[in-house]
Every structure is written in C-alpha cells, then in structure tokens.
C-alpha positions in Angstrom: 92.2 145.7 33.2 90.8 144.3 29.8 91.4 140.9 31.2 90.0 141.6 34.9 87.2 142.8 33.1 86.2 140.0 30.9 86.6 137.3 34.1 84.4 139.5 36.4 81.3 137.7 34.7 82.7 134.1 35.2 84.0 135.4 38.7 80.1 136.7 39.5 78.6 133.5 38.6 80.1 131.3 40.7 81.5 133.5 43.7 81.0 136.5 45.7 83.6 138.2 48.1 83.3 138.1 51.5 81.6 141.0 53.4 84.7 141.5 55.3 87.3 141.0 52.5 85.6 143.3 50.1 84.8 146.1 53.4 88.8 146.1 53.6 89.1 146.1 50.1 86.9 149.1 49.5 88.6 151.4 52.8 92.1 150.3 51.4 92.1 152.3 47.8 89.2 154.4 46.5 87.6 154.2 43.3 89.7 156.9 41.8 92.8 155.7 42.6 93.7 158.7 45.5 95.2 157.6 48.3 93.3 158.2 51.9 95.5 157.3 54.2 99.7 157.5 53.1 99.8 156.7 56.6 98.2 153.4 57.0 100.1 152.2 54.0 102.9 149.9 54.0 106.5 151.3 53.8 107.4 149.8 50.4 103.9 151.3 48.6 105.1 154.6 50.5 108.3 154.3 48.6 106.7 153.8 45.1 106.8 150.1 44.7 103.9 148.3 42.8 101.9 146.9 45.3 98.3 145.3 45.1 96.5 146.6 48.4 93.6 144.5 47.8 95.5 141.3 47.3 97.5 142.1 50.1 94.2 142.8 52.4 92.9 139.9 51.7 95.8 137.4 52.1 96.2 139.4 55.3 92.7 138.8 56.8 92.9 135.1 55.4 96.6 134.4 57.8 94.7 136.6 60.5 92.4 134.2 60.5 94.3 131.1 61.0 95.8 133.2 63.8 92.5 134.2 65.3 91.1 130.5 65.1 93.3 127.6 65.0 90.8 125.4 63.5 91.3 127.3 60.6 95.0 126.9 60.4 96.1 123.9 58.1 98.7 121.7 60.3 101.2 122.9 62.6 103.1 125.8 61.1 101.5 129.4 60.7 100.9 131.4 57.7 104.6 133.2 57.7 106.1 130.1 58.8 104.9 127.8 56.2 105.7 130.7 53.2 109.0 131.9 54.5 112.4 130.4 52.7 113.0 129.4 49.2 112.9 132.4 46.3 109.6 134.0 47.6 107.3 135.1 45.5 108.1 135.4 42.0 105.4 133.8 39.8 103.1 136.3 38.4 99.5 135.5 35.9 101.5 134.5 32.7 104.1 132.5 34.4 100.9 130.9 36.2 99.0 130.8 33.2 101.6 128.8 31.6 102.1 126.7 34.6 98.6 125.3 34.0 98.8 125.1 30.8 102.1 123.3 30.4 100.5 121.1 33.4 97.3 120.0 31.1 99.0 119.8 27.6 101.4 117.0 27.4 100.9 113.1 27.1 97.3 113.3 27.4 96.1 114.8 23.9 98.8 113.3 21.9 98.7 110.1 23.2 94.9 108.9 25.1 91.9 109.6 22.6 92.8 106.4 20.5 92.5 104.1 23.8 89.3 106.9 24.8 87.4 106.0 21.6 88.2 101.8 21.8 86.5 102.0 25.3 83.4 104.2 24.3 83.5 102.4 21.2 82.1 105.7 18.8 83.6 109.5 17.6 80.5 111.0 19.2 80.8 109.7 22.6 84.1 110.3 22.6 83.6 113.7 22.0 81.2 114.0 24.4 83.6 112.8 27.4 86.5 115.4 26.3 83.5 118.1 26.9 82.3 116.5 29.9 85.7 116.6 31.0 86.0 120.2 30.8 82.8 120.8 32.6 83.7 118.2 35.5 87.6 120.1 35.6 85.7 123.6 35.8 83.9 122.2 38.8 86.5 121.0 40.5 88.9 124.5 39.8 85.9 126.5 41.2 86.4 124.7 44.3 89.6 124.3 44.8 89.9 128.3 43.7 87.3 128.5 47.0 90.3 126.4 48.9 93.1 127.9 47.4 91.7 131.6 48.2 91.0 130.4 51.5 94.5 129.3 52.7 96.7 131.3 49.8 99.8 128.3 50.7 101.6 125.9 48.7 100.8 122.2 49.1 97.0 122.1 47.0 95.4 119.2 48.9 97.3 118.4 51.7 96.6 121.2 53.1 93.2 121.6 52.6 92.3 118.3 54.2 94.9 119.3 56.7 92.5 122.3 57.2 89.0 120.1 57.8 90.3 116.7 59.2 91.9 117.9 61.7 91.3 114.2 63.8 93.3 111.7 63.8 96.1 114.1 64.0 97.9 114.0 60.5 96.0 110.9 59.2 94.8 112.8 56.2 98.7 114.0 55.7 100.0 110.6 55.7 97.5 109.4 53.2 97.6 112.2 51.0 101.5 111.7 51.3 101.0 108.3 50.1 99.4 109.0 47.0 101.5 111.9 46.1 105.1 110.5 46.7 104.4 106.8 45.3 101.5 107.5 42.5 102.5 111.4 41.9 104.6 110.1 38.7 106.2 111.9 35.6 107.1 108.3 34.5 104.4 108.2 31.9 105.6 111.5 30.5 109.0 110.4 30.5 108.0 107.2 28.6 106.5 109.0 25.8 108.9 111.6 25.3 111.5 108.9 25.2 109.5 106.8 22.5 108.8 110.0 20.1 112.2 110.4 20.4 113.7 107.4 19.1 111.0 106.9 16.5 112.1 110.6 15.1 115.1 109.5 15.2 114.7 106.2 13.5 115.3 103.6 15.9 113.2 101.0 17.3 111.7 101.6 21.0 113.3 98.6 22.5 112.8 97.9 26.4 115.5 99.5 27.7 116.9 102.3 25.5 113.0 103.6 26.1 114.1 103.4 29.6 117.1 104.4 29.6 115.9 107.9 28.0 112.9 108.0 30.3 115.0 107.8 32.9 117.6 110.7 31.3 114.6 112.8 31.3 113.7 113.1 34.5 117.3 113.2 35.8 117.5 116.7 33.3 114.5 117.8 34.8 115.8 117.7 38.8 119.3 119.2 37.9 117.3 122.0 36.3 115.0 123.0 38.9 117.5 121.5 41.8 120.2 124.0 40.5 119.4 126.6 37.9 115.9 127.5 39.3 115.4 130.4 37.0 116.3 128.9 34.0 113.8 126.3 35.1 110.9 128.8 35.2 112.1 130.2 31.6 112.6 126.5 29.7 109.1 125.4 31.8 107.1 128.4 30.2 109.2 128.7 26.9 108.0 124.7 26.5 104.2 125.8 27.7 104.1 128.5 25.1 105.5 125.8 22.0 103.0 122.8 23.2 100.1 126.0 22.8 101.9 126.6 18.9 101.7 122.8 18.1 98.3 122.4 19.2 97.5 125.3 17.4 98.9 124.2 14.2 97.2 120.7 14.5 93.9 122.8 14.7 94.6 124.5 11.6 95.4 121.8 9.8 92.1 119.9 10.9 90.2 122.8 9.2 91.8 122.6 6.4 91.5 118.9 6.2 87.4 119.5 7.0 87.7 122.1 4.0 88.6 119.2 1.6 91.8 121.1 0.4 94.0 117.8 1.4 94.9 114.6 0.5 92.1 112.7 3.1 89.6 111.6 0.7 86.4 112.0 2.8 87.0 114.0 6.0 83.6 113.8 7.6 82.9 110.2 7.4 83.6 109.7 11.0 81.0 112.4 12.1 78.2 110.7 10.6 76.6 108.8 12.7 79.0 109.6 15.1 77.7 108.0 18.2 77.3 104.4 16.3 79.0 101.4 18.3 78.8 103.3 21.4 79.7 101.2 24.5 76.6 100.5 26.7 79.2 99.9 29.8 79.5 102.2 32.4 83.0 100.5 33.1 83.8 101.8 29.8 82.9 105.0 30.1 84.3 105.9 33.9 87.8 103.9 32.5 87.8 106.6 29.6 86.9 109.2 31.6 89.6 109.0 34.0 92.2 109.0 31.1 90.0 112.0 29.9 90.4 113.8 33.4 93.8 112.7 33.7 94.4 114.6 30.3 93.0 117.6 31.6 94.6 117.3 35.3 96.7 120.5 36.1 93.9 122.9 36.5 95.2 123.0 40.0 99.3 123.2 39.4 99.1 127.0 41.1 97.8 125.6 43.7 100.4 123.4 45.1 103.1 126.5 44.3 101.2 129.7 46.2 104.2 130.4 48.4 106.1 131.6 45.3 102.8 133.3 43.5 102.6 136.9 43.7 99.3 138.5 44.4 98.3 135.1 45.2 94.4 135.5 45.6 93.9 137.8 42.9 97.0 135.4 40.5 94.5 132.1 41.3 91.7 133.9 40.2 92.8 134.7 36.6 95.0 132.0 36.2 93.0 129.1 36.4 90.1 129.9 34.7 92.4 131.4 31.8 94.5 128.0 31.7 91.8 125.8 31.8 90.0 127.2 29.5 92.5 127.6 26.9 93.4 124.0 27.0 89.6 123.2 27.3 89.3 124.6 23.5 92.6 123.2 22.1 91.3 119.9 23.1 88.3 119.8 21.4 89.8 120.9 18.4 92.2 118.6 17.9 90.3 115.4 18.1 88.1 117.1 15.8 91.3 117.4 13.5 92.1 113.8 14.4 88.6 112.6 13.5 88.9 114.5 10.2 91.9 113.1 9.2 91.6 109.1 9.9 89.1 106.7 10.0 88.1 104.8 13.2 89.9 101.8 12.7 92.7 103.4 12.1 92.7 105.6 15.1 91.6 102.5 17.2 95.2 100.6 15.8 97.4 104.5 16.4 98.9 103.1 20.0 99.8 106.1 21.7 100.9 107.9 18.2 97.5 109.1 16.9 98.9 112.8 16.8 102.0 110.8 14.3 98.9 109.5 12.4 97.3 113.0 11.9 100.4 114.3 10.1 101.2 111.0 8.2 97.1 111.3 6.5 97.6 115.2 5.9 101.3 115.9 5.1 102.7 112.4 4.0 105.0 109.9 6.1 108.1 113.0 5.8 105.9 115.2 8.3 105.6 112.6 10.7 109.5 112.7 12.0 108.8 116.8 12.7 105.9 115.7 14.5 107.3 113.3 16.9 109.9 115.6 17.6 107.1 118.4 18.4 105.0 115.5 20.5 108.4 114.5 22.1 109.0 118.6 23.4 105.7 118.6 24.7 105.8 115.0 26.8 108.9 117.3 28.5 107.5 120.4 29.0 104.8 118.3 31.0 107.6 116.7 32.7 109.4 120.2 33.8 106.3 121.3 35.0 105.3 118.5 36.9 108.4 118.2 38.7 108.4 121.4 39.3 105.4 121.6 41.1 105.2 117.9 42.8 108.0 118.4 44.3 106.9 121.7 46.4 104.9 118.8 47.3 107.1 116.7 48.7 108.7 119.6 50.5 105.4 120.9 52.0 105.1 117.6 53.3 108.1 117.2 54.9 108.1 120.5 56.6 104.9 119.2 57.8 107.0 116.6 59.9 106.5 113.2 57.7 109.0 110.8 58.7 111.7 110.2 55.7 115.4 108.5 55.5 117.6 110.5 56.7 114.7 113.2 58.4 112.7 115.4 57.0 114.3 118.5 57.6 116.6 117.2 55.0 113.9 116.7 52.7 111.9 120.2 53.5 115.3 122.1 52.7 116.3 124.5 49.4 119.7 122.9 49.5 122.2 123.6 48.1 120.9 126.6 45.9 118.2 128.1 49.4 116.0 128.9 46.3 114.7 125.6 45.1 113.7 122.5 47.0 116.6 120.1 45.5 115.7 117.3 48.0 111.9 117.0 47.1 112.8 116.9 43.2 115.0 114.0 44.4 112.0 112.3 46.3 109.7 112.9 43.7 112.1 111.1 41.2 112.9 107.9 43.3 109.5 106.4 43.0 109.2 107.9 38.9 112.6 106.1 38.1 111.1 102.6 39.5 108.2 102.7 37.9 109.8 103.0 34.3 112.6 100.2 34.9 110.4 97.4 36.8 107.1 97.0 34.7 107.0 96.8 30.5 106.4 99.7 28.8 103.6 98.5 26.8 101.9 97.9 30.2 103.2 100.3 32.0 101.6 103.2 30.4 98.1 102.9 30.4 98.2 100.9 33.8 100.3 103.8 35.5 97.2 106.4 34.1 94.5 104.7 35.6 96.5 104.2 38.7 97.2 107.5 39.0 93.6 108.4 38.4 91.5 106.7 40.9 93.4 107.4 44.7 93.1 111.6 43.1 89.3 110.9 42.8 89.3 109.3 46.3 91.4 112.4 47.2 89.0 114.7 45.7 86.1 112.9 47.1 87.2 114.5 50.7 88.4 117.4 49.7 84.7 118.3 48.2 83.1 116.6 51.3 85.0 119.1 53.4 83.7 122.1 51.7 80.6 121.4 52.5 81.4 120.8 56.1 84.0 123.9 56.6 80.8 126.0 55.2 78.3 124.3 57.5 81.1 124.7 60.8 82.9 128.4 59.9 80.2 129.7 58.0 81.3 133.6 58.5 85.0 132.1 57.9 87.2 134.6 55.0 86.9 133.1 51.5 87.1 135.8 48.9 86.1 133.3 46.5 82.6 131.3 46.9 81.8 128.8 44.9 78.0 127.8 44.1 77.2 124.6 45.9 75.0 123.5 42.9 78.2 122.7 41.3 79.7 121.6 44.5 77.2 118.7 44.5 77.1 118.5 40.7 81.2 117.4 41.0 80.9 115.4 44.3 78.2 113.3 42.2 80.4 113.0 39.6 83.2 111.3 41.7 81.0 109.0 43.4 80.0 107.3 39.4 83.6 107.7 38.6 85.0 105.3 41.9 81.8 102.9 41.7 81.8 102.8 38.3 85.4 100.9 37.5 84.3 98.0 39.4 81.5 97.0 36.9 82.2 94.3 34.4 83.1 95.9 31.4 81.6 95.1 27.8 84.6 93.1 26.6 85.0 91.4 30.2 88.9 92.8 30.1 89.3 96.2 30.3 92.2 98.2 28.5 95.1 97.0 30.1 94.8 93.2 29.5 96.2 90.3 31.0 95.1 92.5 34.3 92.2 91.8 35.6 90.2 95.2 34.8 89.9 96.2 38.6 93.0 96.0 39.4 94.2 99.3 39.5 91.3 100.3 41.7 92.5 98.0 44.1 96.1 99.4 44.0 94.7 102.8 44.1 92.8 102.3 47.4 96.3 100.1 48.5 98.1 103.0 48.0 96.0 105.3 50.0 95.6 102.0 52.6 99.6 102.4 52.9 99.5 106.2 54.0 97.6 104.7 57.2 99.3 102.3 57.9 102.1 104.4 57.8 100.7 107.0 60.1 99.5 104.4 62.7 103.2 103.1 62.6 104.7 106.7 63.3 101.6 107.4 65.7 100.2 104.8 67.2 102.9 101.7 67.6 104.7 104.2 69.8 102.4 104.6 72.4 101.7 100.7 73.1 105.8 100.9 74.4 104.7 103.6 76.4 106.4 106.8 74.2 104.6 110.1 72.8 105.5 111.9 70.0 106.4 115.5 70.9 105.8 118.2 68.2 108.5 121.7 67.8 109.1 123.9 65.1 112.8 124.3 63.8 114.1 126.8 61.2 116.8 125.8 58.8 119.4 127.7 58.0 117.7 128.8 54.5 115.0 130.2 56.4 112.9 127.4 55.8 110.2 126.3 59.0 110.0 123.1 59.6 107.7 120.4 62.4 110.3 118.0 64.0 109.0 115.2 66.0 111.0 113.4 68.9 109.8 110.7 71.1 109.4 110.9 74.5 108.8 108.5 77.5 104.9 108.8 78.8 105.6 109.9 82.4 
C-alpha cells in the first residue's frame, strides 16, 4: 500500500484509467473492502485465494476487447490462446522489479561512459546525455506501459505493431523478427564478462580464450533457463539484487572520494569547467547517445514476459517505473564517482575497464582483481536476464507462424521441461555465438552496440507512430494506462534526431569504431530490418506468382502451447 501510494502521483501525471476499466473496477470491490456480490465472484476468491479483482477486471475487458473487435487483437491467436502453456504466471513486482533492473545494469555502466565522454569530448556533457537518457527511457516506458496495459501479452513490440499494422499481413512481424533474432544479442555481455574474468584472474584476454568463455557463458545461460527454469528466476534476481550492492558501493566510495578522505589528490578537477572541449557534432552526440540509451535499455524486459506476470496490469505499472528509476539514480552516481576519482585523460585511455580504474585511483591496484570479478557477475546477470526474456521472444514469434528450420512449432514449444521455451533460448543463442567467433573483439564490441542501437530506434519510431494512430482510430478502445501525448511527441522527436543524426560527418571524420566508415552500422541496421522484408515477401509473396496461397490454422502442442501453422495450397 505504502508503495501504491507513493506511484499514484507519477501514475496521475501521465495516465488516467479508462471510464470503463475504472466503472468495473469500482462495482467489483468497495472501498471498505466488503464484498457485494459472493456471487459474482470467481470460484477460487470464493474459496479464500488471494486474488486482485481489479487486475483481473481489467485484463478481462482488455482480452474482451480483442474478442469484441478484431482490429484490436495482435496477430492470429486470441488472448487465452497466445497466454496458455509454459509455467503461467509466476512473476510478481520484485521478481519484475529485478527483471528490469538486472536488464539495465550490466555492460553499460561499467564499460560505455569512457567511449561516452571521447565522443562528447567534456564531463559536463557527458553528464548531461546520462540524464537525458533517463528522461528519453521515461518517455518511452510511459508508452510502452500505455501498450503493454493495452494487450497485457508477452512479445513487447511484436505485438504492438502486430496490433496497428495490420497490412501487409505480418510484414511488421517479419521485420521485427529480423532485428530481434539476428541483432537481439547477449554477445557483448558475454564478451565482457569473459574479459573481467581472465584479467581477475591474471591472464591475458587473447582472441580466442575471450571467446571461448563468451561463448561458455551463454551456453550456461540456456541450460539454465532451458532446464532448471526456477533456479533460473532465483540466480537471475539473486545477480539483479548484487549488481544493485556493487553499484551501491561504487557510489559510496565516490562520496567519499569527493570528501577528500582518499588517496585522489584533487577530486573535483574534472567538474570545473566541466563542459570544456565539448564536441560541436551532432554525430557525436546521437553516437553517444545510443550507447547511453543502450545502457539504459531494459525498461521494457516485463514487457516481452506478461504471459508469466501475475497481476499483469497493475505488476507493469509498479514495476517499471520502480526499475527505471532506480537504475536512473545509480547511474548518475557512479560517473559522478568515476569523474571524482580519475582525470579525463585517463578515463578517455580506461577501454571498457573504467569501473577497474575507479578502484585502482581509490583502493590501490589489489582492489582492482575484486572488482573485475564484481563487473564480471554483473556482465552475467545481464546475460541471464536477457536470455531469459529474448527468448519469450523468439517463441512468441514462432507461435506467431514465422517460418524456421525444422518448423516453428518446434521453436514455439517448452520442450523438454513444458515450463520454459528451451528451443527459443537455442534460437536466440545461434546468432550470439557467431557474432563473438567471426569479428575481433576489439571491434566487435562497440560496433555490435551501435548496431544493436539504431534498427530498436527504427523499431521504436513505429511503435510511437502507432500510438498516435490507434488513439486517433479506437479512440474509446480499453487502455488503463494513458499516457500524455506531449511526451508522446517529445520521444517521437527524439528518435527522429537520433536516426538522422548518425549520418552526419562527425568531428574527427571517423567515428568510434575506426577503420569503419562511421555510417556503417546505420546502414547494417536498416539491412537488417531490409532482410525481415525480404523474408516476408519470400514466405508471402513468391508463392503466389506459382499460383499457391498460404493457408492460416491454429494447432496446440502437446504442452498446451497454441501455435499458427501455415501450409500452402494450390489457388483454385
């Protein structure tokens, strides 16, 4: 209640229920807590089990409405089709809580705001982006919080551009499909954990023992979700809740170090004058920025998991705001602490160790060991929770009806366990496993962020133009959550800079990931997305000019699990 009560501000602000949501709401459960009506309620509140009527009202009127409307119904399963199979729902706030958070926390804060401040060139703009950040990731959580209230399902985007574009049929699934099986990568993750590591350990990160750790890591992260799904959810938080320790602990020790009790001999010199040598590029700042974003990207992991939420309007609602806003403040404070403890330069010259700098300045070059051990825990608790989460992905869109190898019922199944989606942690660490073994790591790992950053702004870019028009086309639609359309437009702005700003000639005429050409992973982004449709007019279109059709029917595996197969038949 204390906690309901301190979000009902935040929730005020930027939503308002639905007149038919809250009327339901209100005739469900009266104020004093009496019940009106034993006989309207379900069975299992009858029998004394904990039961959130007003949850439950609302995701009702919500699948109703799908029913009622089929516009409003993402793709081609219903409501208890698409949420039936698997472990059901078993997540509550703090294990969503922790699902964002462990999302956020991980490579980007420990490893990005040394390559931040060489492309924005000063402390104060670099601070400034990590803020911004925030502000732009609280924009985009109110609306997809608006989305995710809206159709309570798992699968995040794919379903809510499944939801507005509905022509040509699945086009937006095979792009979105695209991006999230070939560019929706822990390998960057993987890579630092496995390069902390072996420097705690006191061996050099060569090519391929980096790799062949990387690799171990993700393999450890599929066998744990794929067959212990339980323990997953325990190891995932118990790593969320150690990354929030750590972070804490570097924040302490930056106030001290601003106190002058340490060993730094002047720990404010980088905040005078903090915003000299700023970059006058906006190349610079929309590359930074999308290393900034990616940091903070996660504010939507519920999202893509709401079959297994419990209470899953009312569980978004807390959840994400809490989340983001934790990590929002342990952010801050840690470069702070980083700017306390080391100069510029040598931040500039940290790689992607600056958090192994921190400790070497304030506790000597002993602490640093513990440190990359604590750095390397937190690269795979971001790892666990990615996996977990991407691949309800892959499994949402293969019970969709994407064609796969060996068909997609295999790859929309919970085998072997019928509680976790084994197949899609597989699918989602194909594509990871590539990406660490073919490029160098050196290259690899800023290139792979700003890969992974631009097709999720292109992606974002229609999801946002889609809430405007779903409001404009099913105005009186059921969304207990409304966001303001002032920040709407203030976050659809935002992603317009941040995909037309890359291509601008940067400052230094290189960008950050030199010898490629600094637009060059704009380009792959859009080829990535560019593959999706060509993929969909192969499965779609090239069919039809031979004279077949693809026929659509829904199929339930034996773990309960609903699934769209397709089968071709001859055009009579």
């Amino acid at each position: 209640m204390v906690l309901s009560s301190k979000l009902a501000p935040l929730r005020a602000l930027f939503s308002r229920e639905s007149a038919g949501s809250a009327s339901v709401a209100q005739s469900s459960q009266p104020e004093d807590g009496t019940v009106a009506d034993e006989k309207a309620l379900p069975e299992d509140r009858k029998k004394g089990v904990p039961h959130d009527t007003d949850d439950e009202s609302s995701v009702r009127e919500v699948a109703d409405a799908g029913e009622r409307d089929p516009e409003l119904n993402p793709g081609g399963l219903s409501f208890e089709e698409d949420t039936a199979g698997g472990m059901g729902r078993h997540l509550g706030v703090f294990s969503c809580t922790l699902l964002i958070v462990g999302r956020i926390i991980g490579t980007g804060i420990f490893s990005t705001p040394s390559s931040i401040l060489g492309s924005v060139g000063s402390v104060g703009a670099s601070l400034m982006l990590w803020v911004l950040g925030f502000i732009l990731s609280a924009c985009g959580l109110f609306i997809w919080l608006e989305f995710g209230t809206m159709f309570p399902r798992s699968g995040g985007e794919k379903v809510y551009l499944e939801a507005v574009y509905k022509k040509p049929k699945y086009l937006s699934t095979y792009v979105f499909a695209a991006n999230a099986i070939l560019v929706g990568l822990t390998a960057s993750g993987c890579i630092v954990f496995a390069s902390n590591i072996l420097e705690a350990a006191g061996h050099e990160a060569t090519r391929w023992n980096t790799r062949g750790i990387a690799v171990g890591t993700i393999v450890f992260s599929v066998l744990l979700h794929g067959l212990t799904p339980r323990v997953g959810v325990l190891v995932m938080n118990g790593l969320s809740v150690f990354k929030v320790v750590i972070l804490l602990f570097v924040v302490v020790t930056g106030w001290v170090v601003l106190s002058g009790k340490t060993a730094v001999a002047d720990p404010h010199a980088n905040f005078r004058n903090a915003f000299a040598g700023s970059s006058n590029s906006s190349n610079d700042y929309a590359t930074a920025m999308f290393k900034v974003l990616y940091s903070y990207i996660g504010w939507s992991n519920v999202n893509y998991v709401l079959n297994n939420v419990k209470n899953p309007i009312r569980t978004l609602k807390i959840a994400g705001p809490l989340g983001l806003g934790i990590c929002a403040v342990l952010y801050l404070l840690a470069n702070v602490a980083y700017f306390a403890a080391a100069t510029k330069e040598e931040i500039l010259n940290s790689g992607v160790t600056v958090a192994s700098l921190f400790f070497s300045k304030v506790f000597g070059p002993r602490a640093v060991k513990a440190l990359t051990v604590f750095v390397a825990l937190s690269a795979l608790g971001n790892v666990v929770t990615v996996t977990f989460a991407l691949s309800r992905i892959n499994q949402e869109l293969a019970k969709e009806g994407l064609p796969l190898p060996f068909g997609n019922k295999f790859w929309a199944s919970n085998w072997p366990t019928g509680k976790s989606p084994f197949p899609g942690l597989v699918l989602h660490m194909i594509p990871s496993i590539i990406i660490m073994i073919a490029p160098p790591p050196n290259v690899a790992y800023p290139f792979i962020l700003d890969v992974q950053g631009y097709p999720i702004q292109v992606i974002n870019l229609f999801v946002v133009i889609g809430l405007f028009w779903l409001r404009y086309r099913k105005p009186n639609a059921t969304r207990p959550f409304k966001v303001w359309l002032t920040v709407a437009f203030f976050y659809l702005a935002a992603i317009v800079f941040l995909l037309v700003a890359p291509f601008i000639r940067p400052a230094n005429g290189v960008g950050d990931t030199p010898p490629l050409p600094y637009y060059l992973y704009c380009l792959v982004g859009i080829g990535v997305l560019a593959f999706g449709a060509l993929y969909w007019a192969a499965w779609r279109l090239v069919p039809r000019w031979f004279g077949y059709e693809m026929v659509e029917r829904k199929e339930a595996l034996s773990d309960g699990t609903f699934v769209t197969v397709h089968d071709y038949k001859k055009i009579q």
